[in-house]
mmCIF file of the C-alpha atoms, coordinates in Angstrom:
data_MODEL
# 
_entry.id   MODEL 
# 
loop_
_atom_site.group_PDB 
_atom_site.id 
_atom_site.type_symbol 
_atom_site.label_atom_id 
_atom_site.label_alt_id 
_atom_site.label_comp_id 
_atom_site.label_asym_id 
_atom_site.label_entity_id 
_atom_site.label_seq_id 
_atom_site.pdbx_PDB_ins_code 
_atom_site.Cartn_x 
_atom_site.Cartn_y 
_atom_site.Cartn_z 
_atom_site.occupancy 
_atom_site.B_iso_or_equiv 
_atom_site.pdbx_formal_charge 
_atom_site.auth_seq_id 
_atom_site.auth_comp_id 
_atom_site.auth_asym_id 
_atom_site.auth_atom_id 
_atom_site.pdbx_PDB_model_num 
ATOM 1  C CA . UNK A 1 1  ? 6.972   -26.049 -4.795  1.00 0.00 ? 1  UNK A CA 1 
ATOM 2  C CA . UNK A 1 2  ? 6.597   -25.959 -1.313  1.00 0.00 ? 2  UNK A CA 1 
ATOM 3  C CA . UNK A 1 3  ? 8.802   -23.114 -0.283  1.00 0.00 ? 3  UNK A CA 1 
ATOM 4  C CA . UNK A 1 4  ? 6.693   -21.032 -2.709  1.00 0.00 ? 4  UNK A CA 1 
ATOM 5  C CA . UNK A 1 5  ? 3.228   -22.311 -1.928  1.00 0.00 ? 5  UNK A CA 1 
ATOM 6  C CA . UNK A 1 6  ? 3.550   -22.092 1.921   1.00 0.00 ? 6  UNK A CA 1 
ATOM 7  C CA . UNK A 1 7  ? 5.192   -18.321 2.661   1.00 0.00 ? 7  UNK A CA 1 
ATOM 8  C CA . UNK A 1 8  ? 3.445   -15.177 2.084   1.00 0.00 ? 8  UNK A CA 1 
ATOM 9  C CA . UNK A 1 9  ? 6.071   -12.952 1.386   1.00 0.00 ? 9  UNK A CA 1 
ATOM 10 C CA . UNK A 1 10 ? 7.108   -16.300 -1.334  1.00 0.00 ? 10 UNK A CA 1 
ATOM 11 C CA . UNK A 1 11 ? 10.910  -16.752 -2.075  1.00 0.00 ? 11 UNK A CA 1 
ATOM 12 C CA . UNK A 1 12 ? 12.776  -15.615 -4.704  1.00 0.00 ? 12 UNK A CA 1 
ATOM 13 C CA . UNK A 1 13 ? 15.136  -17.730 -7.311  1.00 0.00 ? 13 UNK A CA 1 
ATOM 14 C CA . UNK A 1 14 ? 18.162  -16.559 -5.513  1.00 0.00 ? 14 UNK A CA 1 
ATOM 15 C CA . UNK A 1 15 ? 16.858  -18.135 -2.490  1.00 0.00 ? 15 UNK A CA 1 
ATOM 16 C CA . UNK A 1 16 ? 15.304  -21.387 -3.719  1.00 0.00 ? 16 UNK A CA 1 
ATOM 17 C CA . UNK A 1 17 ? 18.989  -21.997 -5.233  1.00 0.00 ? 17 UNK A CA 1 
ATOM 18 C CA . UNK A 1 18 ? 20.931  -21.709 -2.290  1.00 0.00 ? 18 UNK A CA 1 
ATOM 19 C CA . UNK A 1 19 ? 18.672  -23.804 -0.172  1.00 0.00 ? 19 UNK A CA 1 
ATOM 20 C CA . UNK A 1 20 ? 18.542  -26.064 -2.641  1.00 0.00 ? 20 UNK A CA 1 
ATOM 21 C CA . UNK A 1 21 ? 22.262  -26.372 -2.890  1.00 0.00 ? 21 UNK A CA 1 
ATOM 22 C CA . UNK A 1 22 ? 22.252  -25.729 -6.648  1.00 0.00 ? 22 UNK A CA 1 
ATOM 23 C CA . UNK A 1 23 ? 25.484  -24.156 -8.656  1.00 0.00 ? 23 UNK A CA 1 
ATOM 24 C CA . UNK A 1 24 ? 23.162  -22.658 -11.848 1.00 0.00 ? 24 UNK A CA 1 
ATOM 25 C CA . UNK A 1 25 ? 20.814  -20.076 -11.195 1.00 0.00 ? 25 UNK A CA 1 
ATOM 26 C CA . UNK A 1 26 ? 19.020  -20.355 -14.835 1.00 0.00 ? 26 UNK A CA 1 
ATOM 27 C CA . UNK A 1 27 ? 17.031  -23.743 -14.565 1.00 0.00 ? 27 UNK A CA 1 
ATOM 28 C CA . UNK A 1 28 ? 16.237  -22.428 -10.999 1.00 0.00 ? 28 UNK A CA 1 
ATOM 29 C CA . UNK A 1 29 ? 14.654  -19.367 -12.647 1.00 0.00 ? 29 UNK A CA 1 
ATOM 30 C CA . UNK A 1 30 ? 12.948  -20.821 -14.669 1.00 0.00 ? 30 UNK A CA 1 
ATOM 31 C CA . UNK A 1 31 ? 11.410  -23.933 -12.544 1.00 0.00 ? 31 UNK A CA 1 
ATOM 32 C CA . UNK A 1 32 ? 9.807   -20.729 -10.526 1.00 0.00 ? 32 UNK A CA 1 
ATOM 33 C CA . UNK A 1 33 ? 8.854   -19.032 -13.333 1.00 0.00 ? 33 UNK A CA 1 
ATOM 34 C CA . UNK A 1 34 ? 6.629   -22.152 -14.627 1.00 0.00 ? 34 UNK A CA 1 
ATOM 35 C CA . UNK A 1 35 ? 5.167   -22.291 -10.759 1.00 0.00 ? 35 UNK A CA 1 
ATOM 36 C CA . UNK A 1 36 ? 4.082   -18.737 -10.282 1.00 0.00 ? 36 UNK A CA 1 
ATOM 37 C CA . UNK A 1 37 ? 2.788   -19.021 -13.980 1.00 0.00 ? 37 UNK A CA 1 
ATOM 38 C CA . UNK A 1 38 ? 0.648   -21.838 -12.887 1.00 0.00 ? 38 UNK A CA 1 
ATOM 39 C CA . UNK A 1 39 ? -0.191  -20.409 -9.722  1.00 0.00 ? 39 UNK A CA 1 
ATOM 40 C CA . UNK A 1 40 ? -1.544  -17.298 -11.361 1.00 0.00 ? 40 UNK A CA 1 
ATOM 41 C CA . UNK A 1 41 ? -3.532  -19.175 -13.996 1.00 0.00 ? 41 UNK A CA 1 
ATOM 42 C CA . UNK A 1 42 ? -4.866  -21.217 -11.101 1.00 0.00 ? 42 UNK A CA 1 
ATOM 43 C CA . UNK A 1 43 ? -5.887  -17.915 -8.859  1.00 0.00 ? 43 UNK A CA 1 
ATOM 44 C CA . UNK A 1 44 ? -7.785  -16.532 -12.105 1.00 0.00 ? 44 UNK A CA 1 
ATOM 45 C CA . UNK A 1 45 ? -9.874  -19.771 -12.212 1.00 0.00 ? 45 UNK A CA 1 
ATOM 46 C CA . UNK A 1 46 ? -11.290 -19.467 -8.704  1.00 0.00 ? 46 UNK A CA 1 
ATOM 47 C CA . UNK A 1 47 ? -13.057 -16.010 -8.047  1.00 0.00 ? 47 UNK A CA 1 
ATOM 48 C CA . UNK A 1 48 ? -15.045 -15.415 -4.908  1.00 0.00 ? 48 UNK A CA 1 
ATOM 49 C CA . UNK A 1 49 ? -19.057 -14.952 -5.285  1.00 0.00 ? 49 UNK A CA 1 
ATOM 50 C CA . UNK A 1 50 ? -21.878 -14.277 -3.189  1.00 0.00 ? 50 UNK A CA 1 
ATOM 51 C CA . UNK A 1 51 ? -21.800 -13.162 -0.147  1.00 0.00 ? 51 UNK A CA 1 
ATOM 52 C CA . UNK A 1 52 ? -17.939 -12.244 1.492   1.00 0.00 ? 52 UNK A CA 1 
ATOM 53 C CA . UNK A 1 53 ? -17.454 -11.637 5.265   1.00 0.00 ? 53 UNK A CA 1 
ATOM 54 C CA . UNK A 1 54 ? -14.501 -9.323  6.151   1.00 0.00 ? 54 UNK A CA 1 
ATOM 55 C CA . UNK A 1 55 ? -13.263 -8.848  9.547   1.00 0.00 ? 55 UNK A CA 1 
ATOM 56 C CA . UNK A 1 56 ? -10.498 -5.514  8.769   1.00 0.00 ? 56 UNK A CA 1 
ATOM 57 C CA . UNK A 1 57 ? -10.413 -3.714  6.035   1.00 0.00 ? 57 UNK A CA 1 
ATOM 58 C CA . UNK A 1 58 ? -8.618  -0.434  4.722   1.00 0.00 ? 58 UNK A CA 1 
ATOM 59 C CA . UNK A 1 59 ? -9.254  1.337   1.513   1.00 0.00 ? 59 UNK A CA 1 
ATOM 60 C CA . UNK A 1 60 ? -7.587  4.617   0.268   1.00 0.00 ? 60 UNK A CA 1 
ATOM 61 C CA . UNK A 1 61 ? -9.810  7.265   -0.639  1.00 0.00 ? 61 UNK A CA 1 
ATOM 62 C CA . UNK A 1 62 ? -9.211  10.350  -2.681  1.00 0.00 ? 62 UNK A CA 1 
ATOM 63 C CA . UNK A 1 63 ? -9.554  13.314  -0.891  1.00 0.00 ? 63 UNK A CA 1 
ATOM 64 C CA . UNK A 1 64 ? -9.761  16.717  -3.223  1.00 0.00 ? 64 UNK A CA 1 
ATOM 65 C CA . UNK A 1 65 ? -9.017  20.142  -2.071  1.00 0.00 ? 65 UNK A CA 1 
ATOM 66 C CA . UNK A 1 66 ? -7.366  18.931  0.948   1.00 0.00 ? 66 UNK A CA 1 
ATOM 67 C CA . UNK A 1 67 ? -4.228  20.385  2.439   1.00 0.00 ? 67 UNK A CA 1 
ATOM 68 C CA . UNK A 1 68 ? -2.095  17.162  3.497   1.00 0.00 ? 68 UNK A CA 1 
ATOM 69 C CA . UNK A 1 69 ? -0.319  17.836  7.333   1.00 0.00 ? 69 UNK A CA 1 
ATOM 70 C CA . UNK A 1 70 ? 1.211   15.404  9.440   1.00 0.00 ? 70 UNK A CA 1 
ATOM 71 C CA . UNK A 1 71 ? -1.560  12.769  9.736   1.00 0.00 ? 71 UNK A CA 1 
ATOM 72 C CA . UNK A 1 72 ? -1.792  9.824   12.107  1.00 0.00 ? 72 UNK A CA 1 
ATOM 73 C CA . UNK A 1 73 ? -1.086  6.561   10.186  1.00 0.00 ? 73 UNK A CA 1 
ATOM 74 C CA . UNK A 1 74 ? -2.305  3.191   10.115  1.00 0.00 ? 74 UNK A CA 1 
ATOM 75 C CA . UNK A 1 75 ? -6.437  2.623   12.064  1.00 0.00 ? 75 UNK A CA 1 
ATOM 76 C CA . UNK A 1 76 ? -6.796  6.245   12.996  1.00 0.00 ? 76 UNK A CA 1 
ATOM 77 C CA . UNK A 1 77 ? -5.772  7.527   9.763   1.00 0.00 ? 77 UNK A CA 1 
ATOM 78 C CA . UNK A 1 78 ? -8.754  10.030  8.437   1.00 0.00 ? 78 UNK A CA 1 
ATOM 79 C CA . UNK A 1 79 ? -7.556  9.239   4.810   1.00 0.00 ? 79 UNK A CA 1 
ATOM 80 C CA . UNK A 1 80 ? -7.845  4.913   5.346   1.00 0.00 ? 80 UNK A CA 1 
# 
């Protein structure tokens, strides 16, 4: 539980097993299966409301009729 709960990138069973030193990969599978179910049931519970402060943001827009060249990527990106 807490190899999944504390990375952001998370771990996968493959992973978890050999850290764990175990010889069958199924009941690994399967122990993170039942944890990322629960943590997804337990992320749908808690939504945000009210008022939310961002610092960064970046959010793709659609841009019609445009003819795509080379464009800068990442902050100075006119398409982000």
């Amino acid at each position: 539980m807490f190899l999944l709960s504390t990375t952001k990138k998370g771990f996968s069973s493959k992973e978890i097993q050999r850290q764990l030193g175990l010889k069958r990969y199924e009941p690994v599978w399967a122990m993170v299966h039942k944890l990322r179910k629960a943590m997804g049931e337990r992320d749908d519970r808690y939504t945000l409301e009210g008022m939310i402060e961002m610092d960064e943001g970046y959010f793709a827009i659609e841009a019609s009729g445009l003819v795509h060249k080379a464009q800068k990527a990442g902050r100075g990106s006119k398409t982000k």
